[in-house]
C-alpha positions in Angstrom: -8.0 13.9 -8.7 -9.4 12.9 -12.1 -12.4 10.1 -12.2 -10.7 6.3 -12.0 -7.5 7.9 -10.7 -8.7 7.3 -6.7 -6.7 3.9 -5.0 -9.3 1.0 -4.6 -9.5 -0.4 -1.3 -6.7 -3.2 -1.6 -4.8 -0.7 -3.2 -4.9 2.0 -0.3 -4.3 -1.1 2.1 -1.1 -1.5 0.2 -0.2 2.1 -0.2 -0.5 2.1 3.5 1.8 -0.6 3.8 4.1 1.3 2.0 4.0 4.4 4.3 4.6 2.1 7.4 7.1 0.4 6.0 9.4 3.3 4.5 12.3 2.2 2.9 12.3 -1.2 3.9 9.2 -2.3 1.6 9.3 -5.3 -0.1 6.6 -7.8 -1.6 6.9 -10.2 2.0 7.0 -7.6 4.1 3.9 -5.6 2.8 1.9 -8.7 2.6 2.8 -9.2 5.9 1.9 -5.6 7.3 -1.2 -5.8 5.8 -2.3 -9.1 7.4 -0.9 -7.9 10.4 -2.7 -5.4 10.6 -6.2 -6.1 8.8 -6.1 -9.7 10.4 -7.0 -10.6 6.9 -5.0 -12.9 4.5 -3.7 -12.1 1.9 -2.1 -13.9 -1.3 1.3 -12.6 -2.5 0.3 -12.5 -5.6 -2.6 -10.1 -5.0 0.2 -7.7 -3.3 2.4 -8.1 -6.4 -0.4 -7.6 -8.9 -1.8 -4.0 -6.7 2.4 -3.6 -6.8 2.4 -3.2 -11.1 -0.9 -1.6 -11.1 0.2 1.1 -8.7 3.6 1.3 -10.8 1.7 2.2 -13.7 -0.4 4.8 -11.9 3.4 6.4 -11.2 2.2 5.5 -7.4 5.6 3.7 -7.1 8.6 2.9 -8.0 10.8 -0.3 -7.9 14.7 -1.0 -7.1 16.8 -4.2 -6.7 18.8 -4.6 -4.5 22.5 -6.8 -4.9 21.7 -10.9 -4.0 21.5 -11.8 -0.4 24.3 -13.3 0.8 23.7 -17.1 0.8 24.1 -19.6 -1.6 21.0 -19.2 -3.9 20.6 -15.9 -2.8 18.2 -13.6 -4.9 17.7 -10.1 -4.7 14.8 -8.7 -3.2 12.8 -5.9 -5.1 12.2 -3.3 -2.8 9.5 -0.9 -3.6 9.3 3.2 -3.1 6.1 5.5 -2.4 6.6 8.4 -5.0 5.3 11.7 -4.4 2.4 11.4 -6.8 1.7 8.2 -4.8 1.6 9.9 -1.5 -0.9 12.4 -3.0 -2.6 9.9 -3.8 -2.5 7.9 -0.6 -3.2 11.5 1.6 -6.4 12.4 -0.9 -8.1 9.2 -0.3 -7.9 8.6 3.4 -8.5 12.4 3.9 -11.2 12.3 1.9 -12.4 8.7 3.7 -12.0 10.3 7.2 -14.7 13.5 5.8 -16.7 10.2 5.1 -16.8 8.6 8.5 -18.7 10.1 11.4 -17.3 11.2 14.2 -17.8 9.5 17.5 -20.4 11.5 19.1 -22.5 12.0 15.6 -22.4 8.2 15.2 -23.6 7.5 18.6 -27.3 5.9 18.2 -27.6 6.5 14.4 -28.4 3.7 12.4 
């Protein structure tokens, strides 16, 4: 992978999101995965910003889907991992867990 082309952390937090989350991705829902799980807020906007930055990357891909049934109801925009973005996604934390040390190697090191 080409220099600048590697997720930034939020970015791989939200990637990772999308993995979880399959087909059912939306802006709430990986906002709320993320928090979940980093027991770390976060700001929608944040997530919807990382969203069109990973769009342009071709990490990801966007669809509507028909207003919810309610009066007011708005459709939501449901988001897609594409291939290139799984690449991308599978490169980084493989290349993160080559980083880490394993358990016994980390034992008493400083």
């Amino acid at each position: 992978m080409a220099k600048g082309h590697y997720p930034a952390e939020f970015e791989l937090y939200v990637l990772a999101a999308l993995v979880r989350l399959g087909d059912d991705a939306y802006g709430m829902t990986v906002r709320q995965e993320i928090e979940a799980r980093s027991g770390r807020a976060v700001s929608i906007g944040a997530v919807y910003a990382t969203l069109e930055r990973l769009h342009h990357k071709g990490y990801v891909t966007f669809r509507a889907s028909d207003p919810r049934p309610m009066p007011g109801g708005r459709a939501r925009k449901y988001i897609r991992l594409t291939p290139k973005g799984r690449r991308a996604f599978d490169d980084a934390t493989s290349m993160l867990l080559r980083m880490l040390p394993t358990a016994a190697a980390g034992r008493g090191r400083r």
